[in-house]
N, C-alpha and C positions, 0 to 999 in steps of 0.2 A: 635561568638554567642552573642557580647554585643554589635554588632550595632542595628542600628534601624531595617535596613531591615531583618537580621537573625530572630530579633523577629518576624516582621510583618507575617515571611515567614511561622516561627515555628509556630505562634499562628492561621493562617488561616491552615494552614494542621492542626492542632490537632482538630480544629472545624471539618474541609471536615472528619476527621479518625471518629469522633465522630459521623457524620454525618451517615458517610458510616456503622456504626457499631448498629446504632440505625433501618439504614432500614435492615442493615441484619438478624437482629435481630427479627423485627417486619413482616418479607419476611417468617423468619423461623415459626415463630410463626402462619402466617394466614396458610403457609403449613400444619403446623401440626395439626390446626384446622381442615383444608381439608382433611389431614388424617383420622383425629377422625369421621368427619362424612360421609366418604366413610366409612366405620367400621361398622358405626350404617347403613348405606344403605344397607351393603353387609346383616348383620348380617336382617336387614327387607326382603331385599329381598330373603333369605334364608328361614324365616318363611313363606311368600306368595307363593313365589315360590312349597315349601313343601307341604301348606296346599292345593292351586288349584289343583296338580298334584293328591293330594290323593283326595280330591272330585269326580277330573276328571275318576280318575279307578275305581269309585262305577256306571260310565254312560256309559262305552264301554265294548267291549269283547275284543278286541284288542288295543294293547300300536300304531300300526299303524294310528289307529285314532285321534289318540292327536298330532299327528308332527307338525299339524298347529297350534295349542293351544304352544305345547312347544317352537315352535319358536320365536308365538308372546312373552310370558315370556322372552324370549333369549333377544330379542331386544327391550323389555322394561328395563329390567335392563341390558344390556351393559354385557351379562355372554353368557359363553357356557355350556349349557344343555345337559349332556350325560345319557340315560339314557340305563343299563343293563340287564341282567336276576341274576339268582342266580348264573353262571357260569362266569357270566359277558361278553355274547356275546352283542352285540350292538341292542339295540332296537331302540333307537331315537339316533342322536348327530348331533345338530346345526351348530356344526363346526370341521369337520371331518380333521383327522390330529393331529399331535404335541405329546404332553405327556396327558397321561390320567389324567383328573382332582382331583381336592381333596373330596374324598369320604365323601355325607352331610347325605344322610337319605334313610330307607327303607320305600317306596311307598308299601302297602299294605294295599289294600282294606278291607281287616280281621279283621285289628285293630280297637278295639270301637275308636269310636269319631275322627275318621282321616277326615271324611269328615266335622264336625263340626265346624268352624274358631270363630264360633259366643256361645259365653261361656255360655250363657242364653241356648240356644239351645241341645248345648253340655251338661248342667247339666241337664235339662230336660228329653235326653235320657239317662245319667248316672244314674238317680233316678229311670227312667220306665223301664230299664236294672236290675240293682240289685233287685228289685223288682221280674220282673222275675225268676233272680236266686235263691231269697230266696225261693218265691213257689217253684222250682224244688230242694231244697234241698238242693242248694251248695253255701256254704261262700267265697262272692266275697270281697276282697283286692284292691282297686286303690291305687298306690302310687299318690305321688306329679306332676307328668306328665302324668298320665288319664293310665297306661299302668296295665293291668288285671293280679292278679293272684289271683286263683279258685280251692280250691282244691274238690276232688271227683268231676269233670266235666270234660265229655268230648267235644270233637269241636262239636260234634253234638249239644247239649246243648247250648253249648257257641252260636252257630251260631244261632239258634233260638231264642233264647230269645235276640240276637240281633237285629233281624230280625222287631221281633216282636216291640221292643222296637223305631228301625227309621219309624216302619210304624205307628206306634202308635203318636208317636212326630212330624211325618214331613207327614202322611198319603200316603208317598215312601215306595216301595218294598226298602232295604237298601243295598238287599245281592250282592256280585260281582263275573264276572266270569274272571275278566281279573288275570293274572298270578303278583304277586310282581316284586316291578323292584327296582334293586340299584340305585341310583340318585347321579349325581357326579356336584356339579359347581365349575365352576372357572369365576371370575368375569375378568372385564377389568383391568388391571393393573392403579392402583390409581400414577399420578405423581408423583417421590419421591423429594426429597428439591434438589434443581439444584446448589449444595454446589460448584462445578466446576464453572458455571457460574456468580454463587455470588462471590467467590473471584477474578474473571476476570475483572467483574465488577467495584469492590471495588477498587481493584488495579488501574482500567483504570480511576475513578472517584479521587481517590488519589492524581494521577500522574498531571492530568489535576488540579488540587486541587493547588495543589505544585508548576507548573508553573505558573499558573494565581498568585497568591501569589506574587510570584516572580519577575511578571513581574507589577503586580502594586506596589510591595513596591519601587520596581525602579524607576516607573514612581513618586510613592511619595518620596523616599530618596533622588532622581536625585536634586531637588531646594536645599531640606536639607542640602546635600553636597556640593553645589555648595556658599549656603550659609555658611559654615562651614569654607569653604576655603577661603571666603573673608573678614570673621572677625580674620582669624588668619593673612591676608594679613594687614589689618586692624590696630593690634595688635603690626604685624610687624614695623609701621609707613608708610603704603603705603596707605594716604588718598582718592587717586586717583579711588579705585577698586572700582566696580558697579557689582551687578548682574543681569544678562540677563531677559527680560521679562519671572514670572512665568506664563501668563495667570490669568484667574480670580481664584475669590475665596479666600480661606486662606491663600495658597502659594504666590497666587498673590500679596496680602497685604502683607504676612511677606515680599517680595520680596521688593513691593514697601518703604515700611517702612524703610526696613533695607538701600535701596538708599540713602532715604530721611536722614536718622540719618548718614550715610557716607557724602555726602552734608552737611550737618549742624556743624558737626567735621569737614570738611576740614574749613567751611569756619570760622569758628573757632577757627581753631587753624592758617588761614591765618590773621584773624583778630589781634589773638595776638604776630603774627610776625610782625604786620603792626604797631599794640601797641608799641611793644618794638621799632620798631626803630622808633616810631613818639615821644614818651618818650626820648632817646635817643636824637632824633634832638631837642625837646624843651630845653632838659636842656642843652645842647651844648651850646647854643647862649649866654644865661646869666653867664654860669659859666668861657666861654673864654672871655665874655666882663671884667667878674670883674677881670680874672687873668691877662687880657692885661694890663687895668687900674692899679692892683695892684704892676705888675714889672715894671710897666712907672715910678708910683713912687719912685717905692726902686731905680731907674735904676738913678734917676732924671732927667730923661726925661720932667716930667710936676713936675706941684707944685702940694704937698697935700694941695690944696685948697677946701674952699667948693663946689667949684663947679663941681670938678674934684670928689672927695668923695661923692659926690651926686649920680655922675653919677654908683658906685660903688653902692650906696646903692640903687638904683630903680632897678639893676639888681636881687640886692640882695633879694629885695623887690619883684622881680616878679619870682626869682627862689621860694620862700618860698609861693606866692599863688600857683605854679602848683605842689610843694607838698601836699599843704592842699588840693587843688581839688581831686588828685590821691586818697589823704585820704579819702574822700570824699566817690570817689565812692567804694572804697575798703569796705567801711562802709555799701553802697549801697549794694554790689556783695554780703556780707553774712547777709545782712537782721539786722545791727545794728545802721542804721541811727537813732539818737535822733528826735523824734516824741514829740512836750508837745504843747496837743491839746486845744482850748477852745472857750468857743461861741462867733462866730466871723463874723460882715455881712462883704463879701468876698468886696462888692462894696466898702467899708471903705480901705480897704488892699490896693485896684488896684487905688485910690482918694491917700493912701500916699505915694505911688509908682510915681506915676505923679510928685506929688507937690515935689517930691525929685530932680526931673527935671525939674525946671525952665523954659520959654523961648522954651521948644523942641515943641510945638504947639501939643500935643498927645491932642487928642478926645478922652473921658471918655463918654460911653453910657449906658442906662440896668437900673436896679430896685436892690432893696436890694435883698441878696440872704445870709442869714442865716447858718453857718455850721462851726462842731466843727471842724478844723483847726489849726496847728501850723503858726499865722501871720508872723512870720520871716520868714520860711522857703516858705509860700507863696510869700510875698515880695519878695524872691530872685530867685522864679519860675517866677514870673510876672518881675523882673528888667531886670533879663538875656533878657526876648524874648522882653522886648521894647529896652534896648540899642540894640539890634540886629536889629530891624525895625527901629531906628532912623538911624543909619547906612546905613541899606540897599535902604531906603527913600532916604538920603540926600534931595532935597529941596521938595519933596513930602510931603503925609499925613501919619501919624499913628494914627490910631483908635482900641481903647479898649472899647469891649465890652462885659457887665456882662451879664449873664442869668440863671435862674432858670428854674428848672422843679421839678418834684415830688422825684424824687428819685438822682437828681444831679444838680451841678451848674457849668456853662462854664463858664470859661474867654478868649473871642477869641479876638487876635493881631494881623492887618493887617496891613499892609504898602503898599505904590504905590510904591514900585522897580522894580526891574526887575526880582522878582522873584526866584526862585531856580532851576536848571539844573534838567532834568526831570532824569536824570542819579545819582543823587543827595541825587533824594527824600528817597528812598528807604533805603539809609545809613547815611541819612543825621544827627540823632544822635548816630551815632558811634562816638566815645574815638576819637577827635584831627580832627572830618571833620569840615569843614569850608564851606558855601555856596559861598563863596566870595574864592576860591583857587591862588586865586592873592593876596592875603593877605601875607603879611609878617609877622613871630612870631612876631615881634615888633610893627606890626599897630596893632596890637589888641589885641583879647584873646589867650588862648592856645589853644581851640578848644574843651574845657571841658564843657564847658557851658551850652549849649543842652543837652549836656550826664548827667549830672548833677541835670540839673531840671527837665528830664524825672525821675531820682530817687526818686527825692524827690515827685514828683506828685505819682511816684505808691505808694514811702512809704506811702501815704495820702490813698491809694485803687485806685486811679484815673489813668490816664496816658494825654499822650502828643501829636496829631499828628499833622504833618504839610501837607500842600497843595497848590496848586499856587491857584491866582484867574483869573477867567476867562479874564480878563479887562484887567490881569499885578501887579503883586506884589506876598508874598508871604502871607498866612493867617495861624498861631498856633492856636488850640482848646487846652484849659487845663481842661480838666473833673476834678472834686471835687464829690466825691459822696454826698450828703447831709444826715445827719443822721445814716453814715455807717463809720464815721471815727473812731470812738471810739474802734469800733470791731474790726478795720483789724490794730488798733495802733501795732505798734513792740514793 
């Protein structure tokens, strides 16, 4: 229940249930509505029904002549029309058969105002009626539904003055000779709520709810776990694991992402096995130079001469520079390189960078370029990459050149060598690489030196890249941001 997909699977069925519960709900409700107003139809078509049939017995002598009239009724409202005597043998029925309907009203012609539907009309003859009656003497009663009681009157009476009263109001004879007839309908059965079919439904919608669900949290859980399992691989110290193309989208990216940051750890943590033994090999060479020197002489093998003690101390001398470099960039790696910046034209910097090197024929080119700057630490960004181009020159050119622009100043150092190994470029300021890999620890540097000045240029905001030239040689860019050192000082 606390994976991803149990949720995914619970929370899309509780929606489909929610779903499914809101149309059954809203299924029941327009039914019931239909109900209601099959109700009001039945209940109208009961009054028309009622009122035609009674009209219709004040114009025949027999119920046989209305069979076509009652049928059309029949078949405008959806009922079957039975109609009886006082015994209740069959006079009319539409739909002959089944159970005798639900008993609605008695058809008599007799009763005042039966044929009247029209209530203006209706009071009309109720007014010119009692009127009647009061001349002849007798105190007529209507209650609330138009139905006569009259005392000291007999039908004679009564039918007279009713007589008298529809031909008065409608200028019709009123009186009827056709016989009373019981009236029985039964409507068409109104749909009842298809509660069977609703929960078949709900269910079947559920069900399909639940597996769609299911089978997309899969399709989404599928990467999730897949990823799951190769960061605990990961975790494990197995740099090597990759996950398989997610396709596009979100997945696809957490996917790619997650490769990419597996890639960058390995190569990472390859880097700093390569560190440790290129550390390792550096300090090797000086520390057995000076312990071989130092048991020659206990041994007396050589004299402690100066010369011999010399040789001790330049070992000495060059174990204690690739400490301070290490230091260096150790300083570098948590952001504590001493930064003490001040307004400084950079061309002035890379002019006593030069003149520091007598005799090396370095070309100085460019305009002044203005910018708040630690000049030491530049000095030793610009020293590093020209003893490097003098180097890698030998009897070629080195050329330095300053540049400005609005928002940065370059110092680019080219030489006609032979360039850097295209396999090279790429690494070529990692901790101990060398462009020159025929290098011996002892012809040169440790291999800090690039790594180094690349530091010290970003502690500046700047950075470092390298490039061959087209021609042959190799060319360094040092960005300086102009006006942006102050902010990103440590």
């Amino acid at each position: 229940m606390n994976s991803y997909r149990s949720k995914v699977t619970f929370l899309v069925a509780g929606v489909a249930l929610l779903a499914v519960v809101l149309t059954a709900w809203g299924v029941a409700s327009t039914t019931q509505d239909s109900l209601l107003d099959a109700l009001d139809a039945r209940s109208e078509g009961v009054t028309v029904i009622t009122d035609h049939l009674t009209s219709l017995a004040l114009e025949i002598d027999s119920w046989s002549q209305a069979r076509d009239d009652v049928e059309a009724l029949a078949e405008e409202f959806n009922a079957r029309i039975l109609l009886t005597d006082e015994v209740e043998r069959v006079l009319i029925d539409t739909s002959p058969g089944g159970t005798q309907p639900e008993f609605t009203a008695i058809i008599d012609p007799s009763i005042p105002f039966g044929p009247f539907a029209d209530l203006e009309l209706a009071d009309a003859v109720d007014e010119e009626f009692a009127s009647c009656l009061e001349e002849a003497g007798v105190v007529a009663v209507f209650d609330e539904f138009g139905f006569l009681t009259a005392d000291d009157a007999d039908l004679e009476t009564l039918d007279e003055c009713y007589d008298q009263a529809v031909e008065f109001v409608t200028g019709e004879v009123g009186s009827a000779t056709v016989e009373p007839a019981l009236l029985f309908i039964e409507f068409g059965v109104a749909p009842p709520i298809p509660w069977p079919l609703l929960v078949l439904v709900a269910g079947l919608v559920l069900a399909l709810s639940v597996g769609a669900a299911a089978f997309a949290s899969g399709i989404v859980t599928g990467p999730v776990r897949r990823l799951t399992e190769a960061t605990r691989a990961v975790r494990r110290g197995d740099l090597s694991v990759r996950v398989e193309d997610a396709g596009t989208g979100e997945m696809g990216e957490l996917a790619s992402s997650f490769n990419q940051m597996a890639a960058d750890i390995e190569r990472e943590d390859e880097r700093r096995r390569q560190l440790t033994s290129d550390v390792a090999h550096e300090l090797r060479t000086p520390v057995t130079n000076i312990i071989a020197h130092v048991d020659a002489i206990q041994d007396g093998v050589v004299d402690a001469n100066a010369e011999n003690l010399g040789i001790v101390l330049n070992e000495a001398e060059r174990l204690h520079r690739l400490i301070e470099d290490l230091g260096r960039l150790a300083q570098a790696d948590e952001g504590h390189l001493s930064i003490d910046l001040e307004e400084r034209d950079v061309l002035d910097i890379v002019g006593t960078v030069v003149d520091a090197r007598p005799g090396s024929g370095i070309v100085v080119r460019g305009e002044s370029a203005m910018a708040r700057v630690d000049p030491t630490r530049v000095e030793q960004i610009v020293g590093n990459l020209v003893d490097n181009a003098i180097t890698a020159a030998g009897e070629g050119n080195v050329q330095v050149d300053v540049r400005s622009a609005e928002s940065e100043v370059q110092v680019i150092v080219a030489d006609d060598g032979h360039g850097i190994p295209e396999d090279l470029l790429p690494v070529i300021f990692d901790r101990f690489r060398r462009a020159d890999q025929a290098r011996t620890p002892g012809s040169g540097g440790s291999g800090l030196g690039l790594s180094i000045a690349r530091a010290l240029a970003r502690a500046h905001g700047g950075d470092i890249v390298a490039a061959n030239k087209p021609e042959g040689g190799a060319v360094f860019t040092v960005t300086l941001p102009a006006g942006r050192a102050e902010a990103l000082r440590s």
